[in-house]
C-alpha positions in Angstrom: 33.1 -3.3 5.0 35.6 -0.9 5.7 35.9 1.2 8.9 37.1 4.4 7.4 40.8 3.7 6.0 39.7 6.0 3.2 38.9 9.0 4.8 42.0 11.2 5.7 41.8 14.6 6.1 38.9 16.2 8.2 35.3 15.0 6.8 34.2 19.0 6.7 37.2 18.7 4.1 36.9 16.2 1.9 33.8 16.8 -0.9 30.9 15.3 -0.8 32.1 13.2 -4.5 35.1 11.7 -2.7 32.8 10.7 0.5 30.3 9.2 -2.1 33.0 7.5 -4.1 34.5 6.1 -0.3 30.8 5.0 0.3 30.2 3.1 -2.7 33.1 0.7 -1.5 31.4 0.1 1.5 33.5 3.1 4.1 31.4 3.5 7.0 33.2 6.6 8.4 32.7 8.2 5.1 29.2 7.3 5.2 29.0 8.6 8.8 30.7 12.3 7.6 27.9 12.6 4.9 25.6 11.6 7.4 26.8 14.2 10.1 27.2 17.1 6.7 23.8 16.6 5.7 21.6 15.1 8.6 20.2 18.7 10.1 19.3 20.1 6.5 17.6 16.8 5.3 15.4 16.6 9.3 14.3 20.4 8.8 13.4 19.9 5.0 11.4 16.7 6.4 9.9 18.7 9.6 8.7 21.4 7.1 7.0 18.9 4.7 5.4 16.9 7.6 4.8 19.3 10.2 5.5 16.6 13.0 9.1 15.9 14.6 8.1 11.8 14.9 7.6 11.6 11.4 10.7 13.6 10.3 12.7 11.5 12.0 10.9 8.6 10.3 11.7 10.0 6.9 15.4 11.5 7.8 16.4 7.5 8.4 14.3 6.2 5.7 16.5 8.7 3.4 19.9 7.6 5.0 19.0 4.2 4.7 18.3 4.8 1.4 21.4 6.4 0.6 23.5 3.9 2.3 21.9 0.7 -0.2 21.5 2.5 -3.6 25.0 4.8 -2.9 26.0 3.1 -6.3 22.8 4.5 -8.6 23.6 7.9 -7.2 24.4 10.6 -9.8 25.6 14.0 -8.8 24.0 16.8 -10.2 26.8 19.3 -9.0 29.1 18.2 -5.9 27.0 18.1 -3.0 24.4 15.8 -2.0 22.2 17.7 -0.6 19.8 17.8 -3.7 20.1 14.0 -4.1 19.0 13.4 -0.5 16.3 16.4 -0.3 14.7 14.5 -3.8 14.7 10.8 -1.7 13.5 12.8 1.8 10.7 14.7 -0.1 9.7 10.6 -1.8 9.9 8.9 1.9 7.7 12.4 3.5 4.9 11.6 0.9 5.2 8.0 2.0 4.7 8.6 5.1 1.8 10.7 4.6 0.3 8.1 2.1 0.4 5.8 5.1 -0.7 8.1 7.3 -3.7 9.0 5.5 -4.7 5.6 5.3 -4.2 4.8 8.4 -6.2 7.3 9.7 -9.2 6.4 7.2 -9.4 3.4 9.2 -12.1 3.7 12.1 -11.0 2.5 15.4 -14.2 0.2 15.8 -13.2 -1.5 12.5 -9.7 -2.1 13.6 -10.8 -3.5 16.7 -13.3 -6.2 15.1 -11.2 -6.8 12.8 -8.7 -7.8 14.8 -10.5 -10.1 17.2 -12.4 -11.2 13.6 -15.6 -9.6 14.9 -17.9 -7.1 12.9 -19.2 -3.9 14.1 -23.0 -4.2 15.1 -23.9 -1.2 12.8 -21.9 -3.9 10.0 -24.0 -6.8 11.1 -27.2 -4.7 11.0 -26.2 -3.7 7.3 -25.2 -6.9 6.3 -29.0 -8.8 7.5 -30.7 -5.5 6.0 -28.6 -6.6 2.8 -29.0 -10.4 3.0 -32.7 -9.7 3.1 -33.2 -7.3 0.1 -31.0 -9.9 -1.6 -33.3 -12.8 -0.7 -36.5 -10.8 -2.0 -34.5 -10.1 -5.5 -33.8 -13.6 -5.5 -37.3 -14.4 -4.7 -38.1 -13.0 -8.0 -36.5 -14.8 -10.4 -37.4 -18.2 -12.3 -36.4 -21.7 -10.3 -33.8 -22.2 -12.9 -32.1 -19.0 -12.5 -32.4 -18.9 -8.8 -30.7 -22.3 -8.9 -27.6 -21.0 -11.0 -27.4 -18.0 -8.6 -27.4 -20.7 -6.0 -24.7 -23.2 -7.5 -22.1 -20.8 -9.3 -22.3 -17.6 -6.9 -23.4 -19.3 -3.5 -21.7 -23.1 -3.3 -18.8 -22.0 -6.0 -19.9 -24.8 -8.6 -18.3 -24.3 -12.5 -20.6 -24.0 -15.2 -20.0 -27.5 -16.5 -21.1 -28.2 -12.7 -23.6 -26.0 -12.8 -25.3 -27.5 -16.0 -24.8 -30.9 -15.3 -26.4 -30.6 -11.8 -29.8 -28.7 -13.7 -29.4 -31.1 -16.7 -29.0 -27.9 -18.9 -26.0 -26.9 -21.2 -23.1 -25.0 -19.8 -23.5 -22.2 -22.3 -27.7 -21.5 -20.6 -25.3 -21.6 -17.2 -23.0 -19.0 -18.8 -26.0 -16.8 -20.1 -28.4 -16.7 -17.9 -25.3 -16.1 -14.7 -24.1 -13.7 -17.4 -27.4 -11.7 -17.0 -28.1 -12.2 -13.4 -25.0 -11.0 -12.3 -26.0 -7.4 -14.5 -29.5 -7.3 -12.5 -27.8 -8.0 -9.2 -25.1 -5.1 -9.9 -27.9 -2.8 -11.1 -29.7 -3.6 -7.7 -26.7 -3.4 -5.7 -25.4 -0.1 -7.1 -29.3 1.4 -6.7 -29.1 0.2 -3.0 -25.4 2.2 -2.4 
């Protein structure tokens, strides 16, 4: 890459189309003068959109970095930058908020079982209340469709499994799973 050989009069000087021509070649200097031209406007249209100095920071070198590996897909709209680099800030600030948000619709007790592999005891409670209504609807059906219930959903067997473990065609498999499956949702989504 080149260190700057194309950059000769003051970078205040030299328009933001030349500095973007000099970039797409790789110039580092002129990269650093468009950098230097357009780094305060781009971190206060980020601190405005964010509200938070941390992440407008985040999204001011997310932009740059940006800028710097698709300099050659850049398309001027007049000669200045500045709207090119305001459109990528305002994509990398909704980013960040994206991840943000769902970060912080993560509960802290989740994120610490999870990461040990551990469930909450509120989670464990919910889960044997489950288990159990799930038994008793299970309870209820005929042998045969408990069994498929038990070989297809439970031990993961096919339906050619399936059938040839109950001595029944794969297509009463099929069926009858078919139709459990639509009770068990109807249960399940009563139960939520």
């Amino acid at each position: 890459m080149s260190q700057g050989a194309g950059v000769q009069m003051g970078p205040e000087m030299v328009p933001d189309v030349d500095l973007l021509t000099l970039v797409q070649t790789g110039d580092q200097q002129a990269f650093r003068s468009i950098y230097d031209r357009h780094v305060d406007a781009v971190a206060l249209a980020a601190l405005r959109f964010l509200g938070s100095r941390e992440f407008s920071e985040d999204a001011v070198q997310a932009t740059f970095i940006v800028f710097w590996q698709r300099s050659n897909e850049v398309v001027l709209a007049d000669t200045s930058l500045m709207p090119w680099l305001a459109t990528v800030c305002r994509l990398q600030c909704r980013n960040i908020q994206k991840k943000e948000a769902r970060r912080r619709h993560i509960p802290l007790d989740s994120v610490l079982h999870l990461a040990n592999g551990e469930k909450s005891l509120e989670d464990r409670a919910v889960d044997a209340a489950l288990i159990r209504s799930m038994d008793h609807e299970i309870s209820k059906m005929s042998t045969i469709d408990a069994e498929i219930f038990r070989l297809c959903l439970v031990e993961g067997f096919s339906y050619d499994g399936a059938a040839e473990t109950l001595g029944v065609t794969r297509s009463v498999v099929r069926n009858r799973l078919s139709r459990l499956k639509l009770k068990l949702r109807a249960f399940l989504t009563a139960r939520a």
